[in-house]
N, CA and C atoms of all chains as a GROMACS GRO file, in nm:
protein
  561
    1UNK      N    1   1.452   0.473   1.421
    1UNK     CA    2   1.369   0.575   1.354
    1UNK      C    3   1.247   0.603   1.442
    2UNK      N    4   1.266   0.734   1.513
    2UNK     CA    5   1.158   0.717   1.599
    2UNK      C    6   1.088   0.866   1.590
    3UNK      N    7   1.117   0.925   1.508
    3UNK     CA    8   1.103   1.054   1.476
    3UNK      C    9   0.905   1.078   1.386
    4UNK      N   10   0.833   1.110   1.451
    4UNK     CA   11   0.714   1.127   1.393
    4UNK      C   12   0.716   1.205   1.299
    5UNK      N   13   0.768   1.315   1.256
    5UNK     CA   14   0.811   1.373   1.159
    5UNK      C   15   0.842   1.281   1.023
    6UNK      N   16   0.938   1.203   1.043
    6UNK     CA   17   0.984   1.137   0.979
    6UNK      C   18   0.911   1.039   0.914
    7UNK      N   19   0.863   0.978   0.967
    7UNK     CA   20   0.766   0.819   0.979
    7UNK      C   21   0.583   0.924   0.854
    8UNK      N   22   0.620   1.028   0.950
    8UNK     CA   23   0.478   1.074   0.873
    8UNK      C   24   0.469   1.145   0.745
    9UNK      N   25   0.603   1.175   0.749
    9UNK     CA   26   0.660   1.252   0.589
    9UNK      C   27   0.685   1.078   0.523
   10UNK      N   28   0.753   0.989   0.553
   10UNK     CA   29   0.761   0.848   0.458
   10UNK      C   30   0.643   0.819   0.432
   11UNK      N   31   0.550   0.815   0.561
   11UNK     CA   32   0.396   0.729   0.498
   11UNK      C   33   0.343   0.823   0.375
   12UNK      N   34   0.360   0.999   0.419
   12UNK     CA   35   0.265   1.064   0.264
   12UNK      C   36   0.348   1.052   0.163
   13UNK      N   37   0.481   1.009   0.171
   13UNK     CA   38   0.565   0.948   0.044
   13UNK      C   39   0.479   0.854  -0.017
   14UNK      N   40   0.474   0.758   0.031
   14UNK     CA   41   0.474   0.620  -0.026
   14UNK      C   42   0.345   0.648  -0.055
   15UNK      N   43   0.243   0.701   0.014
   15UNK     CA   44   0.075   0.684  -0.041
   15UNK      C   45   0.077   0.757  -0.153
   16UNK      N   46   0.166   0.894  -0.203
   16UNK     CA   47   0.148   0.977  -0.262
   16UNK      C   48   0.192   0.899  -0.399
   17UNK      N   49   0.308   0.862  -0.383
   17UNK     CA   50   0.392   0.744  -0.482
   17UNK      C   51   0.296   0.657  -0.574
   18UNK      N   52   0.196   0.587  -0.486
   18UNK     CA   53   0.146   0.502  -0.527
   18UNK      C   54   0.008   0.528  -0.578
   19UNK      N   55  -0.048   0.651  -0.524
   19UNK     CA   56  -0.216   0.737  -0.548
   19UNK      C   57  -0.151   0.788  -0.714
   20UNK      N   58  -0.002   0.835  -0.680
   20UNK     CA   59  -0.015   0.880  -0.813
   20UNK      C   60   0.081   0.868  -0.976
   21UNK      N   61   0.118   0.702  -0.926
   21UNK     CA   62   0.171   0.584  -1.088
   21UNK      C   63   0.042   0.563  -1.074
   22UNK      N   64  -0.104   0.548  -0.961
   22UNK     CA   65  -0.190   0.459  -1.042
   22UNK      C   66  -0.289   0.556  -1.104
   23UNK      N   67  -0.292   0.689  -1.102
   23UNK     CA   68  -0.393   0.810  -1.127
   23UNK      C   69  -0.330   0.857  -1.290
   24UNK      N   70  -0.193   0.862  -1.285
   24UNK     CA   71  -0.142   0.935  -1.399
   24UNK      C   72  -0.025   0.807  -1.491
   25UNK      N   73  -0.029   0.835  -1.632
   25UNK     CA   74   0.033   0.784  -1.704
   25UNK      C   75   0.160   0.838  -1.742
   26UNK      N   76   0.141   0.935  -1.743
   26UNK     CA   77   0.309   0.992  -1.840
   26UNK      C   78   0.365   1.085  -1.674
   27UNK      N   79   0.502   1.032  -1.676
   27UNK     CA   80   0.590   1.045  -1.572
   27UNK      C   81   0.588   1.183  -1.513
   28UNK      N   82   0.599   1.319  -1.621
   28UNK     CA   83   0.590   1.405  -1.581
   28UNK      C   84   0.457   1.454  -1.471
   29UNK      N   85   0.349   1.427  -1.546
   29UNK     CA   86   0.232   1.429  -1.456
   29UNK      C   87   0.217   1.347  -1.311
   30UNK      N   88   0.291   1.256  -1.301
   30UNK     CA   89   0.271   1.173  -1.221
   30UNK      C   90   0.330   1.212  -1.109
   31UNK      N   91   0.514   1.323  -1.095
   31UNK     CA   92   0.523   1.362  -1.034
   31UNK      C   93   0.462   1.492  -0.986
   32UNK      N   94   0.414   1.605  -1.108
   32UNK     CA   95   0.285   1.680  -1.027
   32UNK      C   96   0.212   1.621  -0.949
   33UNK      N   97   0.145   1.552  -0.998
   33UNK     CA   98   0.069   1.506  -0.888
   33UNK      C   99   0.116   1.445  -0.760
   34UNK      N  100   0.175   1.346  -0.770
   34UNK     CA  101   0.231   1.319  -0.674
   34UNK      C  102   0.312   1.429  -0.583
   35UNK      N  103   0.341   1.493  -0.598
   35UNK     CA  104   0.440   1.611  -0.578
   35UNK      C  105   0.330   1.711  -0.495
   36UNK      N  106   0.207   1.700  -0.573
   36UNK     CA  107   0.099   1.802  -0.494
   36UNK      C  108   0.050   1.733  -0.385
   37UNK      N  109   0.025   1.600  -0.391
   37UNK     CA  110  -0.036   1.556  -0.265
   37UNK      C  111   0.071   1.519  -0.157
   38UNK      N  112   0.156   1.526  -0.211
   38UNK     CA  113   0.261   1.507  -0.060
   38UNK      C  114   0.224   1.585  -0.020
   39UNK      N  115   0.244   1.730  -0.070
   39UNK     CA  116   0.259   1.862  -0.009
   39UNK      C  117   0.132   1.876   0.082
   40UNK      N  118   0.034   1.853   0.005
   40UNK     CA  119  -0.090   1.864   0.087
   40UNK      C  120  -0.118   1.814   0.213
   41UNK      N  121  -0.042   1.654   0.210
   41UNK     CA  122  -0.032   1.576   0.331
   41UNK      C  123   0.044   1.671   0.412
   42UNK      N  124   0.159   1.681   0.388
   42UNK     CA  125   0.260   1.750   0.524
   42UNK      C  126   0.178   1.871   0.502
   43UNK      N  127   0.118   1.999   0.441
   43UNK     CA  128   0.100   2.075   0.528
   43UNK      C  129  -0.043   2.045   0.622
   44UNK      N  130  -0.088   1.962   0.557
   44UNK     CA  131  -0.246   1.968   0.652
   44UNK      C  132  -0.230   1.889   0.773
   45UNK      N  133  -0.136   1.791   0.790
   45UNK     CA  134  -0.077   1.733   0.938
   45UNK      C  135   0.031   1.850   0.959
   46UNK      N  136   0.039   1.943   0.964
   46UNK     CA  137   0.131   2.016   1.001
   46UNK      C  138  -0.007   2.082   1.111
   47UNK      N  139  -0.096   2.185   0.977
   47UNK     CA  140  -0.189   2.253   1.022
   47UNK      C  141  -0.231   2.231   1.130
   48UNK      N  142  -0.288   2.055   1.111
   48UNK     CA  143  -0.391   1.977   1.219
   48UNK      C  144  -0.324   2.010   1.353
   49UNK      N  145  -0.162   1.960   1.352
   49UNK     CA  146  -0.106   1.943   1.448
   49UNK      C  147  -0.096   2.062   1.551
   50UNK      N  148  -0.074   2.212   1.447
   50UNK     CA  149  -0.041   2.363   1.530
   50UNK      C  150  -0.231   2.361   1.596
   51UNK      N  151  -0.309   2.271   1.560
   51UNK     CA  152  -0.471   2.328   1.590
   51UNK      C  153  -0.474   2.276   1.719
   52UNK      N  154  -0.438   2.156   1.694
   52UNK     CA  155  -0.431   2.025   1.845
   52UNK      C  156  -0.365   2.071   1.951
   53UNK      N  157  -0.285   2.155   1.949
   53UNK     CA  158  -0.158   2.221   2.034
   53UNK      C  159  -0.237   2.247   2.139
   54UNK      N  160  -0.339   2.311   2.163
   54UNK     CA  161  -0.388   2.384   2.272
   54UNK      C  162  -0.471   2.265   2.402
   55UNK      N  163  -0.527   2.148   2.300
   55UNK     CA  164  -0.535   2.042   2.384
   55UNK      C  165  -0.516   1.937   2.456
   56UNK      N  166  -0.440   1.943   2.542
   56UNK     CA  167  -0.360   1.807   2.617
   56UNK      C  168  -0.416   1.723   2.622
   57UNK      N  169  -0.350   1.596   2.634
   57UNK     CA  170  -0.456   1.465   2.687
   57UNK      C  171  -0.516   1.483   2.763
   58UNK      N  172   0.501  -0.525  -2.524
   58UNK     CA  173   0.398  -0.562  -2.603
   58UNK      C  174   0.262  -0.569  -2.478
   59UNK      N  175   0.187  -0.472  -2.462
   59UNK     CA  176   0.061  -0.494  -2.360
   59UNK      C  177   0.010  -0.634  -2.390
   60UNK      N  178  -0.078  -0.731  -2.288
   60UNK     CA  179  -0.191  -0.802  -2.326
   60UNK      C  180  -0.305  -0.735  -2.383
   61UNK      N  181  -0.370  -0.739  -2.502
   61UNK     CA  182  -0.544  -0.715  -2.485
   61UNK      C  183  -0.645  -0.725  -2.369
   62UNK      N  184  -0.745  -0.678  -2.350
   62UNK     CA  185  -0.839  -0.719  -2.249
   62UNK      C  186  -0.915  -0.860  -2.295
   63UNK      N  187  -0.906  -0.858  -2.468
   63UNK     CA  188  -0.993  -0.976  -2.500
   63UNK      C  189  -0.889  -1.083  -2.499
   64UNK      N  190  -0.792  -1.045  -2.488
   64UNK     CA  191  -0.685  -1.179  -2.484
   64UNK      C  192  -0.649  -1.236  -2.328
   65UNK      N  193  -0.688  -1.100  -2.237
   65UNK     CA  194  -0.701  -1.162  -2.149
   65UNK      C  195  -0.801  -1.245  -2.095
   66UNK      N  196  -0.934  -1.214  -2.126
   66UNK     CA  197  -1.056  -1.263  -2.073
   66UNK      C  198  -1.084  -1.393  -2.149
   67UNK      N  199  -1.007  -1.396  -2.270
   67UNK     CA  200  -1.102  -1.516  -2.361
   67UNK      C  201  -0.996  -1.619  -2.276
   68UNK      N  202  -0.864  -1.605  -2.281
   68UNK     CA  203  -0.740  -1.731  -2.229
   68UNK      C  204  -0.802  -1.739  -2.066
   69UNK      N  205  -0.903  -1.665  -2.019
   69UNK     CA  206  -0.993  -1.737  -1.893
   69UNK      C  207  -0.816  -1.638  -1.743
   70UNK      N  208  -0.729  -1.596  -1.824
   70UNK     CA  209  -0.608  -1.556  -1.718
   70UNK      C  210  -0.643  -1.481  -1.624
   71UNK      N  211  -0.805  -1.401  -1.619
   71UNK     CA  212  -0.817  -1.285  -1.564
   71UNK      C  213  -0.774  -1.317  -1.421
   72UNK      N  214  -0.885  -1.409  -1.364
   72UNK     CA  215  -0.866  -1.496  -1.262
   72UNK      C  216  -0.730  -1.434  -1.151
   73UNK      N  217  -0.625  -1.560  -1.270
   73UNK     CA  218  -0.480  -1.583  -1.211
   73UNK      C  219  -0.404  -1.424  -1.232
   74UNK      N  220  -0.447  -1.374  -1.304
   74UNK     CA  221  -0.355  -1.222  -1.338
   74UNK      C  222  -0.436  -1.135  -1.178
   75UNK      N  223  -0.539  -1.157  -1.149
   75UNK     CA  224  -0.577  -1.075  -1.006
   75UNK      C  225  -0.510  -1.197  -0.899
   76UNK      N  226  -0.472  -1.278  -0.907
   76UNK     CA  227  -0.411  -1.371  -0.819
   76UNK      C  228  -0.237  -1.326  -0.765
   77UNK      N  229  -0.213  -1.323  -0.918
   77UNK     CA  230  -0.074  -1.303  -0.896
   77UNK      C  231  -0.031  -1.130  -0.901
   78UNK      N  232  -0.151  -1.057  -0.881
   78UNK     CA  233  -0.127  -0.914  -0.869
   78UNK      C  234  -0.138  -0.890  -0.728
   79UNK      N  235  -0.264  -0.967  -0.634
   79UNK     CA  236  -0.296  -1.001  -0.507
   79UNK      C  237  -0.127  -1.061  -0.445
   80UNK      N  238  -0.084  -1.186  -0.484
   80UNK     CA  239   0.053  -1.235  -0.399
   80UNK      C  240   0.177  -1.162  -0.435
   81UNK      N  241   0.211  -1.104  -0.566
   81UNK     CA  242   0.315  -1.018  -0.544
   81UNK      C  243   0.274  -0.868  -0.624
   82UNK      N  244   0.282  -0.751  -0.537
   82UNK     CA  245   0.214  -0.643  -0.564
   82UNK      C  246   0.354  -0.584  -0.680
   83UNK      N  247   0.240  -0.528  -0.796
   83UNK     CA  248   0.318  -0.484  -0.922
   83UNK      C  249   0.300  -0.578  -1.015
   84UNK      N  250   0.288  -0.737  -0.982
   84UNK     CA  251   0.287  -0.836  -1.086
   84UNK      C  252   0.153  -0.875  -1.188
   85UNK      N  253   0.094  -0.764  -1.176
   85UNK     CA  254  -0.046  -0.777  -1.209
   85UNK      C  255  -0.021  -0.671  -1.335
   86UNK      N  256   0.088  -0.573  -1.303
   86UNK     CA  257   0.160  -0.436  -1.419
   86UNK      C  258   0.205  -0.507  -1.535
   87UNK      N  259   0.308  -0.621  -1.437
   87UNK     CA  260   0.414  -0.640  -1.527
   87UNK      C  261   0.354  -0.718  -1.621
   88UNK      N  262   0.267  -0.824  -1.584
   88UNK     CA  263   0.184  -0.915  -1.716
   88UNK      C  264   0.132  -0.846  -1.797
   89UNK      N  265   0.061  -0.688  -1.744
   89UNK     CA  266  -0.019  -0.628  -1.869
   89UNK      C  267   0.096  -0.560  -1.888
   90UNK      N  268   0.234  -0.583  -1.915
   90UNK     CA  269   0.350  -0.476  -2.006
   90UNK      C  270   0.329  -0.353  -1.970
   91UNK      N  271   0.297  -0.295  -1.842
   91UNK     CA  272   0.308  -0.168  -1.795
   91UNK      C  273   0.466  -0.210  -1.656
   92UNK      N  274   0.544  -0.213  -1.725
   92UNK     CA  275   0.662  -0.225  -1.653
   92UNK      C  276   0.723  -0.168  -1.549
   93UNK      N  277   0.736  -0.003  -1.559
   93UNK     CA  278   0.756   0.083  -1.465
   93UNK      C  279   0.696   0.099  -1.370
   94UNK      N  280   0.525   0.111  -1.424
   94UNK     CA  281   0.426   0.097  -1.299
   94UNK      C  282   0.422  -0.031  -1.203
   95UNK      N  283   0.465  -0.176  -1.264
   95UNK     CA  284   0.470  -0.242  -1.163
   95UNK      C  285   0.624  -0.279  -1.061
   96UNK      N  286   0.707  -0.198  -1.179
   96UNK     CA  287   0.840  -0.196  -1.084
   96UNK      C  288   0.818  -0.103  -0.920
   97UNK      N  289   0.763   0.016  -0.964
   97UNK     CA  290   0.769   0.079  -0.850
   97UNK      C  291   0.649   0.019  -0.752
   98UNK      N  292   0.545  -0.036  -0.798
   98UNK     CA  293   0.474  -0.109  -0.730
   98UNK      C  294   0.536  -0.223  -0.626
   99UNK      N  295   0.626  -0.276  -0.707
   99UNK     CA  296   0.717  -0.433  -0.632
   99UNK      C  297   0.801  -0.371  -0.583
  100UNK      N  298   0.836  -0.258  -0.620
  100UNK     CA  299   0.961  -0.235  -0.462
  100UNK      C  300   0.862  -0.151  -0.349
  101UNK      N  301   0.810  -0.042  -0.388
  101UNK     CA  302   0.741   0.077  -0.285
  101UNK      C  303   0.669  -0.013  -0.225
  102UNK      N  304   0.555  -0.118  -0.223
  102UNK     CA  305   0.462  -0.159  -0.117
  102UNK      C  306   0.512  -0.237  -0.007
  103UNK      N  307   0.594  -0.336  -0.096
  103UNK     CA  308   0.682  -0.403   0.025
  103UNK      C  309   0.779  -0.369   0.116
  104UNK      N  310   0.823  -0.283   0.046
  104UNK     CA  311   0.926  -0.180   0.175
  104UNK      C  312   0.845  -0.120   0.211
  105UNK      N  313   0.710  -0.059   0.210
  105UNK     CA  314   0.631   0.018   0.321
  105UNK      C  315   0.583  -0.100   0.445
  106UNK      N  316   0.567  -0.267   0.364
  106UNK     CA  317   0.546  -0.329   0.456
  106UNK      C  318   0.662  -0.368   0.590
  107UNK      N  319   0.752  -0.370   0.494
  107UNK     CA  320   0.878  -0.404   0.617
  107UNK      C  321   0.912  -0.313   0.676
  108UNK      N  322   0.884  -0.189   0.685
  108UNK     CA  323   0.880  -0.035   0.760
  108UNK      C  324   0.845  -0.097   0.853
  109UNK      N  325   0.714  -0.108   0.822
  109UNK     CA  326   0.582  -0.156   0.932
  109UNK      C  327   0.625  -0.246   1.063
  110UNK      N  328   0.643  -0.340   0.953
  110UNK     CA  329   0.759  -0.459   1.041
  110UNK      C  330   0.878  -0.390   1.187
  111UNK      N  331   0.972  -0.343   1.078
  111UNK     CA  332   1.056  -0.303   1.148
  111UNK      C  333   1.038  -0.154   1.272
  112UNK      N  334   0.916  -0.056   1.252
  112UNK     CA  335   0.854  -0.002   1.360
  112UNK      C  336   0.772  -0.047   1.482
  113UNK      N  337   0.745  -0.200   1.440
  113UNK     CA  338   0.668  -0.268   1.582
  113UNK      C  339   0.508  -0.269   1.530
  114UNK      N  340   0.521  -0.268   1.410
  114UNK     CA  341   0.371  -0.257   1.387
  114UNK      C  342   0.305  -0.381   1.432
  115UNK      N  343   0.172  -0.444   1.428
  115UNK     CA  344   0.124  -0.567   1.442
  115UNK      C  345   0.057  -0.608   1.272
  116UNK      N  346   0.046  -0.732   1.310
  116UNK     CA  347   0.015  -0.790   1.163
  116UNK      C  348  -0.149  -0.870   1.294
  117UNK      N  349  -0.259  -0.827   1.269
  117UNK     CA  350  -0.394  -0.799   1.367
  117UNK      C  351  -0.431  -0.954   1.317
  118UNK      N  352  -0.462  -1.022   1.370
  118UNK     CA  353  -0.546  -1.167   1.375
  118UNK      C  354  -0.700  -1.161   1.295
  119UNK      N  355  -0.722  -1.239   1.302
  119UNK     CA  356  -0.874  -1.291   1.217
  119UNK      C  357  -0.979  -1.282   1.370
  120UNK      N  358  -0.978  -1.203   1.410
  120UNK     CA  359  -1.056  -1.189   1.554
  120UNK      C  360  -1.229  -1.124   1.539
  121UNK      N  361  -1.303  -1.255   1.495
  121UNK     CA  362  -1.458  -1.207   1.425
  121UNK      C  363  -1.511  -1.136   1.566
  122UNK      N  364  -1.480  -1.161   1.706
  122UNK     CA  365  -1.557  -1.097   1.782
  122UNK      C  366  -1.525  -0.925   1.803
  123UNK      N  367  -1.448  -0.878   1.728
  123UNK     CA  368  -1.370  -0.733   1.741
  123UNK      C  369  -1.376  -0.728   1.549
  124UNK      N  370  -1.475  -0.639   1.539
  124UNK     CA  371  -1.490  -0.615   1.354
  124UNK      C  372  -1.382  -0.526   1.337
  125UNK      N  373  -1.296  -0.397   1.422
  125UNK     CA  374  -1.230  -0.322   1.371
  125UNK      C  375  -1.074  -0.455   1.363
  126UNK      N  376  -1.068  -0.532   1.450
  126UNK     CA  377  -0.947  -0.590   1.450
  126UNK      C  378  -0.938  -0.718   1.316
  127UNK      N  379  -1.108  -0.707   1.261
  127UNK     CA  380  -1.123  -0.812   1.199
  127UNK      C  381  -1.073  -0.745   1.049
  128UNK      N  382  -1.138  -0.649   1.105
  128UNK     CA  383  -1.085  -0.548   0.908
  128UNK      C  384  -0.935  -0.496   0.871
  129UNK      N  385  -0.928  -0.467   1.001
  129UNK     CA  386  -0.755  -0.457   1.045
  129UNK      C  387  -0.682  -0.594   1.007
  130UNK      N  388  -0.709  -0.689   0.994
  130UNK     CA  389  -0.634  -0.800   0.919
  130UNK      C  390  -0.658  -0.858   0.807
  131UNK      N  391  -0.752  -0.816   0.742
  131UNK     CA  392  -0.800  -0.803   0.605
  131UNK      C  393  -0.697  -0.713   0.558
  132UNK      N  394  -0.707  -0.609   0.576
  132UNK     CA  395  -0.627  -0.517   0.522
  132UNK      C  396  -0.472  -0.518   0.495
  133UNK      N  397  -0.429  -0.605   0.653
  133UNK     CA  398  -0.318  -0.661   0.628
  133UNK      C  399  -0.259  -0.754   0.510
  134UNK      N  400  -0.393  -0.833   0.510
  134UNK     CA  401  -0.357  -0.989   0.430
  134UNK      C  402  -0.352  -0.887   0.272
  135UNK      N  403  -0.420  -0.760   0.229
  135UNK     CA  404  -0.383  -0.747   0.087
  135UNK      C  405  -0.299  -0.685   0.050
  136UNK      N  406  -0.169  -0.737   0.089
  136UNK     CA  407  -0.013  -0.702   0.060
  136UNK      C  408   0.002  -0.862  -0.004
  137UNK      N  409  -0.041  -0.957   0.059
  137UNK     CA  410  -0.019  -1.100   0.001
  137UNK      C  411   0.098  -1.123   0.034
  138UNK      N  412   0.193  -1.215  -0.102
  138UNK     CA  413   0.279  -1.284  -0.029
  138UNK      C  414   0.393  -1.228   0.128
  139UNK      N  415   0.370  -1.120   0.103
  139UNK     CA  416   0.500  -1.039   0.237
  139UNK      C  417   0.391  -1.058   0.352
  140UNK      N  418   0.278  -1.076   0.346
  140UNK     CA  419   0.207  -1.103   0.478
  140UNK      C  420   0.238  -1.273   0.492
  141UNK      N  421   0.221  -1.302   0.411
  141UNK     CA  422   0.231  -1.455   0.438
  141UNK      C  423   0.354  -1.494   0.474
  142UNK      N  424   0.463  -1.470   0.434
  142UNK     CA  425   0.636  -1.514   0.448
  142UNK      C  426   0.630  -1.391   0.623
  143UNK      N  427   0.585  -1.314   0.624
  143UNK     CA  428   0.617  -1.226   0.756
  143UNK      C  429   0.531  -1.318   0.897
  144UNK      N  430   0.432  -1.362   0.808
  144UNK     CA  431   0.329  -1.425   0.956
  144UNK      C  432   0.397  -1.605   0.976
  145UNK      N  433   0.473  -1.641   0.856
  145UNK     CA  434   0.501  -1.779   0.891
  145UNK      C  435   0.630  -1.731   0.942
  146UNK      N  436   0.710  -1.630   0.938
  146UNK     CA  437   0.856  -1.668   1.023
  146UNK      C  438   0.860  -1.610   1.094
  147UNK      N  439   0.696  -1.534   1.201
  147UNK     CA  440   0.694  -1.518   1.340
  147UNK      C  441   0.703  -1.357   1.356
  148UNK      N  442   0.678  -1.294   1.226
  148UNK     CA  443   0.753  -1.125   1.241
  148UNK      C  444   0.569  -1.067   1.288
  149UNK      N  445   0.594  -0.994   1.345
  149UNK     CA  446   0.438  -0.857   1.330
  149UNK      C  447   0.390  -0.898   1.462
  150UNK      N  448   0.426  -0.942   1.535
  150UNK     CA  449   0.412  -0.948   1.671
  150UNK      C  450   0.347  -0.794   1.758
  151UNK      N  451   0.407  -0.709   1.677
  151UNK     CA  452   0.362  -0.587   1.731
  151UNK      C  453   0.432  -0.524   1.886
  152UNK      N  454   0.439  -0.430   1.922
  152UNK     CA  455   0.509  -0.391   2.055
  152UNK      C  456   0.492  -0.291   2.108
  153UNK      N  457   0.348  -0.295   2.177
  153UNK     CA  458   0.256  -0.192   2.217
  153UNK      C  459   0.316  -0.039   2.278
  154UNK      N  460   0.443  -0.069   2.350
  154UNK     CA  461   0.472  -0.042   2.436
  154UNK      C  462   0.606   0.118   2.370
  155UNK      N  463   0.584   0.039   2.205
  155UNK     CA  464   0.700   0.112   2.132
  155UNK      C  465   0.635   0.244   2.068
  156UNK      N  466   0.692   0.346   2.066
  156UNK     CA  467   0.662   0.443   2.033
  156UNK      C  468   0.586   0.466   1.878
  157UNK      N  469   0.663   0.390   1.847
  157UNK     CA  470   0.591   0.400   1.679
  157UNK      C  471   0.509   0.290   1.651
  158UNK      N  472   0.482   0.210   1.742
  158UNK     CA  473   0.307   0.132   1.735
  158UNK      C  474   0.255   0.162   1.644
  159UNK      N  475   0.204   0.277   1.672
  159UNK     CA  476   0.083   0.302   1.544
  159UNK      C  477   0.106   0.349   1.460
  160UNK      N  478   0.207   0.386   1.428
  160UNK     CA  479   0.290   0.406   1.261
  160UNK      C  480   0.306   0.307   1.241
  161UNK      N  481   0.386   0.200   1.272
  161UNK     CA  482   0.380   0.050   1.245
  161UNK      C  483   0.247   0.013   1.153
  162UNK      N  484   0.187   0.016   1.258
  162UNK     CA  485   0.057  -0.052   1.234
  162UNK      C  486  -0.056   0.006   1.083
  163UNK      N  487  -0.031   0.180   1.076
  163UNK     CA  488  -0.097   0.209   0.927
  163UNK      C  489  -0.014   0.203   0.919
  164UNK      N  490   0.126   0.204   0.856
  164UNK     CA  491   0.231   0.116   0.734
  164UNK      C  492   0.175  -0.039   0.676
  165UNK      N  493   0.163  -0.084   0.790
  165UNK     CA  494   0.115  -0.208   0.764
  165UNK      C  495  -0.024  -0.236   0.696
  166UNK      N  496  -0.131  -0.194   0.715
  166UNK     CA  497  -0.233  -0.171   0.708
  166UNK      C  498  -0.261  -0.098   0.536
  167UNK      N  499  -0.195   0.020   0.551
  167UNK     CA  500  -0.266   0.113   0.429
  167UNK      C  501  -0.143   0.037   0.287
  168UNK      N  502  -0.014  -0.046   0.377
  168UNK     CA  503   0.070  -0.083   0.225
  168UNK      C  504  -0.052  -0.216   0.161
  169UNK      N  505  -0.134  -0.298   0.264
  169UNK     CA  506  -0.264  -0.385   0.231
  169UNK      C  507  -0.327  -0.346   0.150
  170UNK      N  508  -0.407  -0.227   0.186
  170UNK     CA  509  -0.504  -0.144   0.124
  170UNK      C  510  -0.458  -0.102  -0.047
  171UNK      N  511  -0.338  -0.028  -0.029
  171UNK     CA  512  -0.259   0.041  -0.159
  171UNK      C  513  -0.254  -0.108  -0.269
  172UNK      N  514  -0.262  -0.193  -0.190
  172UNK     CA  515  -0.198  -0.289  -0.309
  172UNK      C  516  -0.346  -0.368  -0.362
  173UNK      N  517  -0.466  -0.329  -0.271
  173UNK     CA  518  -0.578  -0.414  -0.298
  173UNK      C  519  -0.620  -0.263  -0.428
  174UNK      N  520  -0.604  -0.138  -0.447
  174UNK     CA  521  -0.610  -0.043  -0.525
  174UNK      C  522  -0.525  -0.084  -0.647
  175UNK      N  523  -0.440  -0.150  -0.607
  175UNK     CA  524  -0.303  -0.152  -0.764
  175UNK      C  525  -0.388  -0.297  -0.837
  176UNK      N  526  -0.483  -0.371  -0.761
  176UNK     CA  527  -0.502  -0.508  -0.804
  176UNK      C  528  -0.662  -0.481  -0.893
  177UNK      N  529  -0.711  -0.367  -0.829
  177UNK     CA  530  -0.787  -0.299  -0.915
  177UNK      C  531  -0.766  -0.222  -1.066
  178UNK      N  532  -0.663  -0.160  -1.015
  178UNK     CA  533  -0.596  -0.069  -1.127
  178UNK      C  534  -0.537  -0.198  -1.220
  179UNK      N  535  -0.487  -0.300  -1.205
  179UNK     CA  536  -0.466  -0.404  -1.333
  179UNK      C  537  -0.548  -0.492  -1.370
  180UNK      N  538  -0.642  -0.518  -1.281
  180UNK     CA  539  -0.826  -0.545  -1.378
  180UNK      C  540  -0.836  -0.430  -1.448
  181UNK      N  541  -0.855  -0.300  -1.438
  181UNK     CA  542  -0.894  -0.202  -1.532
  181UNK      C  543  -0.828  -0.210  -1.660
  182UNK      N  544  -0.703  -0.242  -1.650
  182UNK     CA  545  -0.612  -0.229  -1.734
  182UNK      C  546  -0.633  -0.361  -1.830
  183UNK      N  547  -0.663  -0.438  -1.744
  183UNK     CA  548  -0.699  -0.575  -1.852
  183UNK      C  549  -0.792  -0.583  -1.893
  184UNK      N  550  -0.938  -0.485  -1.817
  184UNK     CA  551  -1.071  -0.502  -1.889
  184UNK      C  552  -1.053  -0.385  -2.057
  185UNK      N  553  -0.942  -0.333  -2.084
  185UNK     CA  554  -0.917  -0.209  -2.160
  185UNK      C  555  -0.953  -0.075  -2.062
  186UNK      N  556  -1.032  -0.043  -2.013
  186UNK     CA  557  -1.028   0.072  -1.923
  186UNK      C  558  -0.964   0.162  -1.924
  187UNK      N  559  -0.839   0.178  -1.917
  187UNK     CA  560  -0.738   0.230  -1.886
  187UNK      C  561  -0.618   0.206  -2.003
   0.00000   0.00000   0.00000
């Protein structure tokens, strides 16, 4: 598994997973939420990433 | 059947209920009868830790002369028992050299962190709070 894509979509899984059984009680909410902050994660490392583009090491 | 907060605090358990929420993450749910929340707790943290593991992450030493490497293993140690069974049978060695290093390494790190948050979230739950 060597795919950054991958690895960085699992990590906003699991943080999202866990930010949000411990934020919300009733299941439905829990996947809104959870459900919103994934999203937020992948697009804002998406964003970051198209911004970074222009600067090489 | 939940515990009370006063049934927890008067039987003196608070203690051992942040003990055993600290060594196995979720088990701090399951005593206060929030079941689901600590199921997904006991499977999701520890498989984020053995991710970690299995990407080359490092499990960072107690190194007081380097504070970021020092907090960096703090962070590690609050996953609890999977740090302890991973550092006695030689795993987290780390492998600088591997591409996913530093995914390794926050896997490792933030599944610490997440679980020192869940050990919070079942004090709350036992103080009534929540």
């Amino acid at each position: 598994m060597r795919s950054h894509l991958v690895l960085m979509t699992l990590f906003a899984f699991f943080v999202s997973l866990v930010f949000a059984v411990i934020a919300k009680d009733d299941i439905r909410e829990q996947v809104r939420f959870g459900g919103l902050m994934l999203a937020g994660f992948l697009a804002v490392a998406i964003v970051l990433g198209w911004f970074m583009y222009p600067f090489p090491l | 059947m939940r515990a009370s907060a006063a049934e927890q605090t008067q039987s003196g358990g608070l203690v051992l209920l942040m003990l055993a929420s600290w060594a196995v993450p979720g088990a701090g749910h399951l005593w206060l009868g929030r079941r689901s929340k600590g199921l997904i707790f006991l499977i999701a943290l520890p498989l984020m830790f053995a991710i970690g593991l299995a990407i080359h992450g490092r499990l960072f030493p107690f190194d007081v002369s380097d504070p970021l490497v020092c907090l960096a293993a703090f962070a590690n140690l609050g996953i609890g028992s999977p740090y302890l069974a991973a550092a006695s049978l030689g795993y987290g060695a780390g492998d600088v050299r591997a591409v996913t290093y530093e995914y390794g390494n926050a896997f490792l790190i933030v599944a610490g962190l997440l679980n020192m948050l869940v050990m919070i979230d079942a004090y709350d739950v036992a103080m009534g709070r929540k």
